[in-house]
C-alpha positions as CSV (number, residue, x, y, z in Angstrom):
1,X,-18.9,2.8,8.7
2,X,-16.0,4.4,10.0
3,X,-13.9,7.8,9.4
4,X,-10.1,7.1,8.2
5,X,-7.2,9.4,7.3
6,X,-4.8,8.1,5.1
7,X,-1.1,9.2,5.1
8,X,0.5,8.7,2.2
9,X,2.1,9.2,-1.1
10,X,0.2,10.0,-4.4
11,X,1.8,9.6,-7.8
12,X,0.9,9.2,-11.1
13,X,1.6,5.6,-12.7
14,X,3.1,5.9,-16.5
15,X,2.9,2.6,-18.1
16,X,5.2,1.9,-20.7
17,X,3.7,-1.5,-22.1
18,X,5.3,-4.4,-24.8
19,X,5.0,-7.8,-25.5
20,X,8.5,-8.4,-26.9
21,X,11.4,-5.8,-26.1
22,X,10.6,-5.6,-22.2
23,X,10.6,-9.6,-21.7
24,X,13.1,-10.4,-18.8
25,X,16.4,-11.9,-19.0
26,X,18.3,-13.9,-16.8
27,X,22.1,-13.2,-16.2
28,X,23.3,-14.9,-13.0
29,X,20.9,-14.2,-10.4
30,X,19.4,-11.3,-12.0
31,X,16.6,-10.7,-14.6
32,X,17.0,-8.0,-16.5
33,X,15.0,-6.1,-19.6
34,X,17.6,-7.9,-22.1
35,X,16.4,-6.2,-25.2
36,X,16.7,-2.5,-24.5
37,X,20.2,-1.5,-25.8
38,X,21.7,1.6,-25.3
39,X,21.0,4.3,-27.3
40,X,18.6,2.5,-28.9
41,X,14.8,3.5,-30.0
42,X,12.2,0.9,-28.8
43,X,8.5,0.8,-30.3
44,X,6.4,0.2,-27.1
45,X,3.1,-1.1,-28.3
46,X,1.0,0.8,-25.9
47,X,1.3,3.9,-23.4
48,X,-1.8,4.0,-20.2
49,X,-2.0,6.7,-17.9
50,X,-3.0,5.8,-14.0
51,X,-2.4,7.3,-10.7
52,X,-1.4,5.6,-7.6
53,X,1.1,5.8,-4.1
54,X,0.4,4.0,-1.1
55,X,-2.1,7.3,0.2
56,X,-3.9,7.5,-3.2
57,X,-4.5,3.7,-3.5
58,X,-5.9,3.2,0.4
59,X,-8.5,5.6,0.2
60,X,-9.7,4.3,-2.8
61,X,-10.1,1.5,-0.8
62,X,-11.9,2.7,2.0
63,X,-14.0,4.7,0.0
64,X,-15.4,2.4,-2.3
65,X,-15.9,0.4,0.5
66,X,-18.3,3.3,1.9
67,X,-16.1,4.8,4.8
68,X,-15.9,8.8,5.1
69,X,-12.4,8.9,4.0
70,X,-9.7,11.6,4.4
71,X,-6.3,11.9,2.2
72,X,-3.5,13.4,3.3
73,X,-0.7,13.9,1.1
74,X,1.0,15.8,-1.4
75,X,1.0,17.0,-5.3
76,X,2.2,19.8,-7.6
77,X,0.1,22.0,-9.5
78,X,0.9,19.9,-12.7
79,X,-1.0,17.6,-15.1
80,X,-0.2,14.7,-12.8
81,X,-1.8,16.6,-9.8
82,X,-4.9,17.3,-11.7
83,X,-5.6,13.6,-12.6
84,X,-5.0,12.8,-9.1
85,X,-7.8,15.7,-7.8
86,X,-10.0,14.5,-10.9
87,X,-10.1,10.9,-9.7
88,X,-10.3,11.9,-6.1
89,X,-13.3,13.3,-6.4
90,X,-15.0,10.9,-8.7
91,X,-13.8,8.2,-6.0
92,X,-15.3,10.6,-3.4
93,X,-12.5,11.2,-1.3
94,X,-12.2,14.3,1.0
95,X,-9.0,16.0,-0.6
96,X,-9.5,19.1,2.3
97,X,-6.2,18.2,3.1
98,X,-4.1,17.7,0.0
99,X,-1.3,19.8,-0.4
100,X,0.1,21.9,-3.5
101,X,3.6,22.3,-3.0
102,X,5.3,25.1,-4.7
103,X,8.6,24.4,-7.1
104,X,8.1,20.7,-7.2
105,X,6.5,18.4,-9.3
106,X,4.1,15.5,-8.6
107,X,5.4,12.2,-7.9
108,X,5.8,10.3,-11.0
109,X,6.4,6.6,-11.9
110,X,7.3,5.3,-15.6
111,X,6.4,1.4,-15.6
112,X,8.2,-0.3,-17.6
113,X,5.5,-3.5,-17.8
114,X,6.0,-7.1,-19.9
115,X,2.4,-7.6,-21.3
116,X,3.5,-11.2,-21.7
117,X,4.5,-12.1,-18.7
118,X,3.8,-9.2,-16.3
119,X,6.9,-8.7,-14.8
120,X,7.4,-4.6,-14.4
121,X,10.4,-2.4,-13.5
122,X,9.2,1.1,-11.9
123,X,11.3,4.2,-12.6
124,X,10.2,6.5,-9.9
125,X,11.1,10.5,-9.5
126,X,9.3,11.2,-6.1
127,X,8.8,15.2,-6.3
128,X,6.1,16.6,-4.0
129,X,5.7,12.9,-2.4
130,X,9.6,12.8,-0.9
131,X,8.3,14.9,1.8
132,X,5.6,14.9,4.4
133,X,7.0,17.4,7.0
134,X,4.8,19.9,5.8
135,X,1.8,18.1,7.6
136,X,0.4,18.9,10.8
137,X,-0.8,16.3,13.0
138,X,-2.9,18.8,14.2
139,X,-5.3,18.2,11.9
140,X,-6.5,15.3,13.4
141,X,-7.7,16.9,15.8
142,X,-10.1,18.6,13.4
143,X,-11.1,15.3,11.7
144,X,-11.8,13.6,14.4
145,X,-10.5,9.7,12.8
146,X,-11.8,6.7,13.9
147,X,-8.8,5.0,12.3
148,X,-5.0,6.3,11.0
149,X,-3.7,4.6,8.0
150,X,0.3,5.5,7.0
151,X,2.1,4.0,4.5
152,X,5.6,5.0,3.9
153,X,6.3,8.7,4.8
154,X,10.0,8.2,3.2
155,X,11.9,7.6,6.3
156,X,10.8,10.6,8.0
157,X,10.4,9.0,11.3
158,X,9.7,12.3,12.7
159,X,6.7,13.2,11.1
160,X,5.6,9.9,12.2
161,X,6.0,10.6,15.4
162,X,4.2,13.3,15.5
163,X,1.1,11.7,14.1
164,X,1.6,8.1,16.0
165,X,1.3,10.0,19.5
166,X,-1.2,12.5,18.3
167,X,-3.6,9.9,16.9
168,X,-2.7,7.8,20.1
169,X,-3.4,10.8,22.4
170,X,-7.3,10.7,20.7
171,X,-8.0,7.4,21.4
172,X,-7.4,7.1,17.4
173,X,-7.0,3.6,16.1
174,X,-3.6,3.5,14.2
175,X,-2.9,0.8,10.9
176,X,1.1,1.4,9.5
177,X,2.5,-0.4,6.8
178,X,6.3,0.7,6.9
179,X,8.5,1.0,3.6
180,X,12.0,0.9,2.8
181,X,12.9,3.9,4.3
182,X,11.7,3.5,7.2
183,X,13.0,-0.4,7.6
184,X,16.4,1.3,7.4
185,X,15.8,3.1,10.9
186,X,14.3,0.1,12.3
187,X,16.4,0.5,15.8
188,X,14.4,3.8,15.4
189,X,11.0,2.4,14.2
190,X,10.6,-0.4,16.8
191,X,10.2,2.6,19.4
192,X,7.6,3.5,17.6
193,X,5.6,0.7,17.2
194,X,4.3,0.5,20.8
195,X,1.6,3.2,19.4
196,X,0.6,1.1,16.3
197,X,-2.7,-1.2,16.6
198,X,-2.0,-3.2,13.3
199,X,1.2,-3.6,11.1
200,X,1.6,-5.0,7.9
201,X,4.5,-6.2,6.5
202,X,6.1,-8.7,4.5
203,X,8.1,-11.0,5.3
204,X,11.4,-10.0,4.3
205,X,10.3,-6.7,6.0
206,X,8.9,-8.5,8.9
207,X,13.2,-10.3,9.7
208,X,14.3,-6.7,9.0
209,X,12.3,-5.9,12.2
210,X,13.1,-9.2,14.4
211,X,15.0,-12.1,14.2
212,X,13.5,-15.5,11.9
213,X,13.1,-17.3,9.1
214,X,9.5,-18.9,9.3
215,X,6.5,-17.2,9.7
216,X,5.0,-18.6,13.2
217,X,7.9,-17.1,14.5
218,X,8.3,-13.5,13.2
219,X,4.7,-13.6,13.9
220,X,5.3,-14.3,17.4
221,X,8.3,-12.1,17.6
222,X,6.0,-9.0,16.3
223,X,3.5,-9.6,18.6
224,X,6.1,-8.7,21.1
225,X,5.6,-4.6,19.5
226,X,2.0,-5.0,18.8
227,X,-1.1,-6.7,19.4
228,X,-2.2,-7.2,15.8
229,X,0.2,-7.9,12.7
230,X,0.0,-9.5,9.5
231,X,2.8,-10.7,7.3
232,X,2.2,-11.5,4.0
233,X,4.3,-13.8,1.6
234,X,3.3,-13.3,-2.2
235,X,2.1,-16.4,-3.1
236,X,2.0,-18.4,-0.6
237,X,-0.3,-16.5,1.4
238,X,0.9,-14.8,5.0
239,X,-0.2,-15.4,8.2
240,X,-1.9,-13.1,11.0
241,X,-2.9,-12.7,14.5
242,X,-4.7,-10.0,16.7
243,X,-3.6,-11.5,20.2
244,X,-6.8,-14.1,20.5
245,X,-6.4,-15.7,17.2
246,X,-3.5,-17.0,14.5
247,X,-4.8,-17.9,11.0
248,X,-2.2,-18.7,8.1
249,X,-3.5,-17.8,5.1
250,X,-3.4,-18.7,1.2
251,X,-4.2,-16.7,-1.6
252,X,-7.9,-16.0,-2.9
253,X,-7.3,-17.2,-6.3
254,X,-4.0,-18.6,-8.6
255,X,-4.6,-16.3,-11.2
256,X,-2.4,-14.7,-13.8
257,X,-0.5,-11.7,-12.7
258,X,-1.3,-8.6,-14.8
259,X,0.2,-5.9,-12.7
260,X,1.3,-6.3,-9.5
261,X,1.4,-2.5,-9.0
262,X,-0.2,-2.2,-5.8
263,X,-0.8,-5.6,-4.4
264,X,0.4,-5.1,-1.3
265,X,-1.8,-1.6,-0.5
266,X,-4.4,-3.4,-1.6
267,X,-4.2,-6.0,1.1
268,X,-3.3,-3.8,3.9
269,X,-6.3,-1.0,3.3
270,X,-8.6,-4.1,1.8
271,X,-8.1,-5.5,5.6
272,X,-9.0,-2.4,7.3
273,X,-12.0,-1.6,5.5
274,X,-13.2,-5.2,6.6
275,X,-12.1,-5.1,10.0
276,X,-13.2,-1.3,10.2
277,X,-16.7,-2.1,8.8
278,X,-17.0,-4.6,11.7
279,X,-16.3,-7.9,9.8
280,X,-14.4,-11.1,12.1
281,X,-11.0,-11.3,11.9
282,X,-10.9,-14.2,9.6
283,X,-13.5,-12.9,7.1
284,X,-11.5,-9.3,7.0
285,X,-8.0,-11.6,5.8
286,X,-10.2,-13.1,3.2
287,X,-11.6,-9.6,2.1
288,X,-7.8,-8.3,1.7
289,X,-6.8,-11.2,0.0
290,X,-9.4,-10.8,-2.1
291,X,-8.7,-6.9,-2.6
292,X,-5.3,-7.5,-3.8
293,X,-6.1,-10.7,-6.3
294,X,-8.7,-8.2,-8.1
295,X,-6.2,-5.3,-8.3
296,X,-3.1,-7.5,-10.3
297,X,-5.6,-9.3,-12.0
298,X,-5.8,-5.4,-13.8
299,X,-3.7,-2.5,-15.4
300,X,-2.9,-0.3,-12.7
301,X,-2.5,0.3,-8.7
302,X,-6.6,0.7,-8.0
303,X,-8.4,0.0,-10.8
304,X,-9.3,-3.9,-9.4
305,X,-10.1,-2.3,-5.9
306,X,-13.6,-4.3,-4.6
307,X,-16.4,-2.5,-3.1
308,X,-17.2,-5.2,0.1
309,X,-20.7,-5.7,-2.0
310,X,-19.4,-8.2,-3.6
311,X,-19.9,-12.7,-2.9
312,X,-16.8,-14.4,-2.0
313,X,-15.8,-17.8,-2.1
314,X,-13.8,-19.3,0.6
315,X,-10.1,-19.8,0.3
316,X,-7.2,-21.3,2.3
317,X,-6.9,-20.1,5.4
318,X,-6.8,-22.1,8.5
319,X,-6.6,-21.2,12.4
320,X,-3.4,-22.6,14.2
């Protein structure tokens, strides 16, 4: 098994559950929660406490799937940052490196979550997880990393940087799966990529990066930055290659969606544990896919997370 540090946010989840007063409306284009009114008092049938953040979630990935694995990232000394320690540990996840920040608070999300249909708004106050500055990519020098997996670090493309060339340096393997933030410095961010061994993206994320509309070709346009990328496209699957092979890909299973919190970090870390762990290209696709069906099949960002132990059935996935 291998050693990975993951670089990333850590919140906890707030879900704010109902099966009537959160269903969606439609106005125009838009869906909206149509039956909150202003001022109002809504009776929200059930309240469930989780944690979560791209960081958080990809360890417990790697972890359960038996790799010694490192989180970096930061919290508050709050009741949010305890129940993030607390299920560290039980997950068995190095926390050497987690950061208490002084006069914040830890990142927080309020889910606002349609039992019925699963559809979900997220209210999100970032606190100690707007920031990763703080971090020294000196430390991997003391962990020694087989791999590097960042999720969004906020836009802070310097603190990227820093850890893309260190980890580079080391002969470290690097996965990044870019947000929002950093998608709006992408002029910035395709400089960058020359360092990265696998990206993940979607594929609205993937044309905010290069020019196309189907997937063979913003495939073939990444490849251009890196050697290894996978776009995914909700339910109709993705597509990947890693320079020798192209496979388009389905989902593992059509079933219903109970929370999508966390779908896509599933994928991305479900994919490096397989491929980490020594599995084929093809069969580590199938893991992630996998990964991420268990995890919105279930309340909450991690609680579906698979272990590799487990039999899986084939799915759609053919090699172009």
């Amino acid at each position: 098994m291998a050693r990975i540090v993951s670089l990333g946010a850590a919140l906890q989840d707030v879900y704010l559950i109902d099966h009537d007063d959160l269903t969606p409306t439609t106005i125009g284009n838009e869906a909206i929660f149509g039956k909150v009114l202003v001022g109002s008092k809504v009776d929200i049938d059930r309240i469930s406490y989780e944690v979560g953040g791209g960081g958080v979630n990809s360890a417990i990935t790697f972890a359960r799937h038996g790799h010694e694995t490192i989180l970096m990232t930061n919290v508050a000394r709050d009741p949010a940052g305890s129940a993030i320690t607390k299920v560290l540990a039980q997950e068995g996840i190095d926390d050497s490196y987690l950061n208490f920040l002084e006069r914040k608070t830890t990142g927080t999300s309020v889910i606002l979550l349609d039992s019925k249909s699963g559809e979900r708004t997220i209210l999100t106050c970032r606190g100690a997880s707007e920031q990763f500055g703080n971090f020294s990519e000196n430390d991997l020098e003391l962990v020694q990393p087989d791999w590097l997996y960042i999720t969004t670090l906020r836009g802070d493309l310097e603190t990227l940087e820093r850890f893309l060339k260190k980890a580079f340096s080391m002969g470290t393997k690097i996965m990044f799966n870019p947000g929002v933030r950093e998608l709006d410095r992408v002029a910035d961010l395709t400089k960058l990529l020359k360092y990265v061994d696998v990206l993940n993206v979607n594929k609205s994320e993937a044309a905010r990066i290069v020019s196309g509309t189907v997937l063979t070709e913003l495939l073939y346009r990444l490849q251009s930055y890196v050697d290894m990328a996978i776009i995914t496209d909700g339910a109709m699957g993705g597509i990947a290659g890693n320079g020798e092979e192209v496979y388009r890909f389905g989902i593992y299973e059509d079933k219903k969606v109970r929370d999508a919190t966390g779908a896509g970090d599933a994928f991305g870390s479900g994919f490096l544990a397989a491929w980490s762990a020594g599995k084929s290209f093809r069969n580590a696709l199938t893991f992630a896919s996998a990964n991420s069906t268990a995890v919105v099949s279930q309340l909450g960002a991690n609680k579906g997370i698979l272990t590799g132990t487990e039999k899986l059935h084939p799915m759609p996935i053919q090699k172009l």
